[in-house]
C-alpha positions as CSV (number, residue, x, y, z in Angstrom):
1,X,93.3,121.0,109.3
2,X,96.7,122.0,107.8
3,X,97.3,125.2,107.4
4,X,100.7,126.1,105.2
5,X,101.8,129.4,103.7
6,X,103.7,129.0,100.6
7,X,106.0,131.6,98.8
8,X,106.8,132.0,95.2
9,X,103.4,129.9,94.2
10,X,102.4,132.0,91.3
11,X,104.5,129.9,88.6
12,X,107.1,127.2,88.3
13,X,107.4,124.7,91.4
14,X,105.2,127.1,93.3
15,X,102.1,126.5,91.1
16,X,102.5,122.7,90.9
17,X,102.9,122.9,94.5
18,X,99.3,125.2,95.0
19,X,97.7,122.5,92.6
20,X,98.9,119.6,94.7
21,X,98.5,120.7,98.0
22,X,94.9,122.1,97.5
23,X,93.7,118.8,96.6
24,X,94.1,117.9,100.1
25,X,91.2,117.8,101.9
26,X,92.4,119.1,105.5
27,X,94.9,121.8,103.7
28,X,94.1,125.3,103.8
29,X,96.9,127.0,102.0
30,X,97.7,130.6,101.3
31,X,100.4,131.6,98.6
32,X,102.5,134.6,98.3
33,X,103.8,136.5,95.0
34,X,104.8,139.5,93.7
35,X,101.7,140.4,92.3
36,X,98.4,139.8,93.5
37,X,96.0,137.0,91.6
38,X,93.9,134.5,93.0
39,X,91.5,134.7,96.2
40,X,94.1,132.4,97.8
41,X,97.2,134.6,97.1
42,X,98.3,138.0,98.8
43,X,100.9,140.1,97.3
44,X,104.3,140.8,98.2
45,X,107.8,141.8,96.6
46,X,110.3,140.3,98.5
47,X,112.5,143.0,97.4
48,X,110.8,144.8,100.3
49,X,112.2,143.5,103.7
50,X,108.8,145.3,105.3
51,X,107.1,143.4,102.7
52,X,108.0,139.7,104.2
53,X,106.8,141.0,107.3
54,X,103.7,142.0,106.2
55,X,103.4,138.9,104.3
56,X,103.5,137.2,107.4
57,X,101.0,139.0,109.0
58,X,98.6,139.2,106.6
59,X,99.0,135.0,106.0
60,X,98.2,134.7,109.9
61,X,94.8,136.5,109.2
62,X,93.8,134.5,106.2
63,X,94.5,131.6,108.4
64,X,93.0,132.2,111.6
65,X,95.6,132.6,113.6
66,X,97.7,129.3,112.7
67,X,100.3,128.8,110.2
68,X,101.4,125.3,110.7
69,X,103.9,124.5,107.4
70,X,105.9,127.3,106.0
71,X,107.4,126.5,102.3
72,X,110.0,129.2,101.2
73,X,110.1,128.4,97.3
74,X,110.0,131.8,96.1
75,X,113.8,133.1,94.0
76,X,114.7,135.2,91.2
77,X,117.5,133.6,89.0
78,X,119.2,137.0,87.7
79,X,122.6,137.1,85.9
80,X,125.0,139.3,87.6
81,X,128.4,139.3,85.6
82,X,131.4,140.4,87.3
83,X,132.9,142.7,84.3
84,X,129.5,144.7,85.0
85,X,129.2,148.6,86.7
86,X,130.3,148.3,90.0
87,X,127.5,149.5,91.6
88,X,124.9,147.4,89.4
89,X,126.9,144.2,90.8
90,X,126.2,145.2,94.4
91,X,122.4,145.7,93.8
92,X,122.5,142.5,91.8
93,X,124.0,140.7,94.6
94,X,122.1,142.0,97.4
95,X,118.8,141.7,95.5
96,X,119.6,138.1,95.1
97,X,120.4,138.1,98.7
98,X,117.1,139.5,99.9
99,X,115.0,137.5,97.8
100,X,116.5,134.4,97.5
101,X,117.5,133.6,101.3
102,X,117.0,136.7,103.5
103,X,113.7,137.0,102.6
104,X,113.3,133.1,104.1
105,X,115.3,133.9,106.7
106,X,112.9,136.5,108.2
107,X,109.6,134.1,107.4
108,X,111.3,131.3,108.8
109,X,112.2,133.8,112.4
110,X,108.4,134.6,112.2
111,X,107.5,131.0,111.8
112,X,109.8,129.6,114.8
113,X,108.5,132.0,117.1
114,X,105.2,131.1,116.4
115,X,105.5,127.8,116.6
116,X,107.3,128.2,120.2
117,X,104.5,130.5,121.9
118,X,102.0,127.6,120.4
119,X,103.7,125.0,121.7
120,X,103.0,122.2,119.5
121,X,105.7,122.3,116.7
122,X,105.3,122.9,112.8
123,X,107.1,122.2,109.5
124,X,110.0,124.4,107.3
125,X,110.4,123.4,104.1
126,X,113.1,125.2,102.2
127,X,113.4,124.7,98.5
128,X,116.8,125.6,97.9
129,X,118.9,124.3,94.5
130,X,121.6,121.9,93.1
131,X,123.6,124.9,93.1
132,X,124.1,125.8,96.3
133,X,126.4,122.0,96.4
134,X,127.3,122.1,92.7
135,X,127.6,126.2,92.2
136,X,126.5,127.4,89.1
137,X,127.5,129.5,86.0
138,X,130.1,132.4,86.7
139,X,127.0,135.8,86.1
140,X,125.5,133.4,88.9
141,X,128.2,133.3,92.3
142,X,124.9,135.1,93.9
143,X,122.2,133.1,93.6
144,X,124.5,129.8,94.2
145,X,125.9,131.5,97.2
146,X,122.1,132.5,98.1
147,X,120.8,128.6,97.7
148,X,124.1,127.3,100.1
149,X,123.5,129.8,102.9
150,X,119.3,128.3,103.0
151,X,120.7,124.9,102.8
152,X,123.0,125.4,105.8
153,X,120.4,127.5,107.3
154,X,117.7,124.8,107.2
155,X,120.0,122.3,108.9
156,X,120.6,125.6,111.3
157,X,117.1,125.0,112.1
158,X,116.9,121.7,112.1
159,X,119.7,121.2,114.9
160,X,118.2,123.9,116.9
161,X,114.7,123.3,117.1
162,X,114.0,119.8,116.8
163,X,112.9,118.9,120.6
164,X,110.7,121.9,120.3
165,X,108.7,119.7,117.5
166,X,110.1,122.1,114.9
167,X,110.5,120.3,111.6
168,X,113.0,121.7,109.0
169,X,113.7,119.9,105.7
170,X,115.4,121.3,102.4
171,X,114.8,120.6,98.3
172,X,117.9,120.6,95.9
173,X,116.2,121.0,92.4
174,X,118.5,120.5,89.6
175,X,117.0,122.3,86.0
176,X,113.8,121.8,86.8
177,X,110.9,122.8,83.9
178,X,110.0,126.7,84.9
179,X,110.4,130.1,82.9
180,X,113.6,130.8,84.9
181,X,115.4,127.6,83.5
182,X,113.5,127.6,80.2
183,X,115.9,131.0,79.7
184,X,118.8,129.3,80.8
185,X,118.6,126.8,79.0
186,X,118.6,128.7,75.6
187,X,120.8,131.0,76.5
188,X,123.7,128.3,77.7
189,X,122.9,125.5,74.9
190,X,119.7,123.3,75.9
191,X,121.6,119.7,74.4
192,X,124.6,120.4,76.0
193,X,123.0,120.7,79.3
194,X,121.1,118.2,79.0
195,X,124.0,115.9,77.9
196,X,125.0,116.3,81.4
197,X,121.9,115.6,83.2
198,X,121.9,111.4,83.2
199,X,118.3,111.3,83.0
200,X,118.3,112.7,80.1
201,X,115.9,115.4,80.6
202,X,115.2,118.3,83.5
203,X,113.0,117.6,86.3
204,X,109.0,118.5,85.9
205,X,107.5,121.3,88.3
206,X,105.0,118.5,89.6
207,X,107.9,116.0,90.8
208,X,109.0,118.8,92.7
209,X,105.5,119.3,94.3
210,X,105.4,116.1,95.3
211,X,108.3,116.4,97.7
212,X,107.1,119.0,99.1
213,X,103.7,117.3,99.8
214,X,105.5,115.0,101.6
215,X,107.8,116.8,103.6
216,X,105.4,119.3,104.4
217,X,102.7,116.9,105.6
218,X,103.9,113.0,105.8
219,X,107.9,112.8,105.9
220,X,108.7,111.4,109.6
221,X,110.2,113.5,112.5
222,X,113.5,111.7,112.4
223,X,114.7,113.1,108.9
224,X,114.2,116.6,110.2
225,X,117.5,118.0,108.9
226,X,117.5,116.4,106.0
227,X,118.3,117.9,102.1
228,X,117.2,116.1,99.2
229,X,118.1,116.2,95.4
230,X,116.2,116.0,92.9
231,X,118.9,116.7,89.7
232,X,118.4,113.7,87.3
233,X,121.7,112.2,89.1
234,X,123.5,115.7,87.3
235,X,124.8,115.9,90.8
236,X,125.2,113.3,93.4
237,X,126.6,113.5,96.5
């Protein structure tokens, strides 16, 4: 049995990730958002450093013990323009901070230590964003800036870890079919974003899943490290 803890799984990639994952028969999964819902979710606003430690707690409980696949999906995509108050960009940026990679940071510390006093290794999988190679709008230096430091982070982990069994892979979604970029979308021009996305359209939630699925449970030791994009060739690299 496979048990993975997965954050942000209330909407979006999260949800198509829950709905994936729990079709597997030997995955136990428990999700994390803001607000509590299902039996299989706890509550916790990443806002709230003490929060992400509790989270991790309280996900060790519901899973006996064992946590062996951590996926750090959860993000708020917040516009932070730089002609704003002063004191509202700080917040802005050191919201987007804490939710968006510090947040991950502190569940991926909790899982790594865990994983060492077991013994026997686990899986990280980060789902970061196109931005954090590509950058994004200019109300968004935060969250692009956020999204870079998990990338580098993850391959951090990677490099570290690896003859511990320790397993660290990240995502690069491009627009990908959620509320955050359904906003973005209309308030930047859907068709001309679009124009620049090769495919022709953004990326479904359950594509998105399915990378997860794999790297979380099938993708092989040796591409521990690795980041992969998932933009409609918008970005290649």
């Amino acid at each position: 049995m496979t048990h993975i803890l997965l954050t942000g799984a209330s909407r979006g990639i999260g949800a198509a990730a829950v709905a994936t994952l729990s079709t597997i028969p030997d995955v136990t999964l428990v999700g994390q958002a803001t607000t509590a819902g299902a039996d299989h979710m706890l509550a916790a606003d990443f806002a709230d450093p003490d929060a992400v430690d509790r989270l991790w707690r309280d996900a060790l409980d519901r899973l006996d013990g064992r946590i062996d696949v951590l996926v750090n999906n959860a993000g708020v995509f917040e516009a932070n323009p730089i002609d704003g108050d002063d004191d509202a960009w700080r917040d802005g940026w050191a919201r987007a901070m804490q939710v968006n990679l510090t947040a991950a940071a502190q569940l991926s510390r909790r899982a790594i230590r865990h994983w060492q006093v077991r013994g026997d290794g686990g899986r990280l999988v980060n789902v970061a964003s196109r931005a954090a190679y590509r950058g994004d709008s200019p109300a968004h230096w935060h969250y692009a800036a956020a999204k870079a430091g998990m990338v580098a982070m993850t391959k951090t982990i990677a490099r570290g870890y690896a003859k511990e069994g320790i397993l660290a892979f990240a995502i690069c979604p491009g627009f990908t079919m959620t509320g955050m970029a359904d906003d973005y979308l209309a308030s930047r021009g859907g068709d001309r974003l679009l124009a620049d996305i090769p495919l022709g359209r953004v990326a479904q939630p359950e594509e998105v899943a399915t990378m997860i699925r794999f790297l979380a449970l099938d993708a092989p030791a040796s591409m521990t490290g690795a980041v992969l994009d998932i933009n409609g060739a918008s970005y290649v690299r």
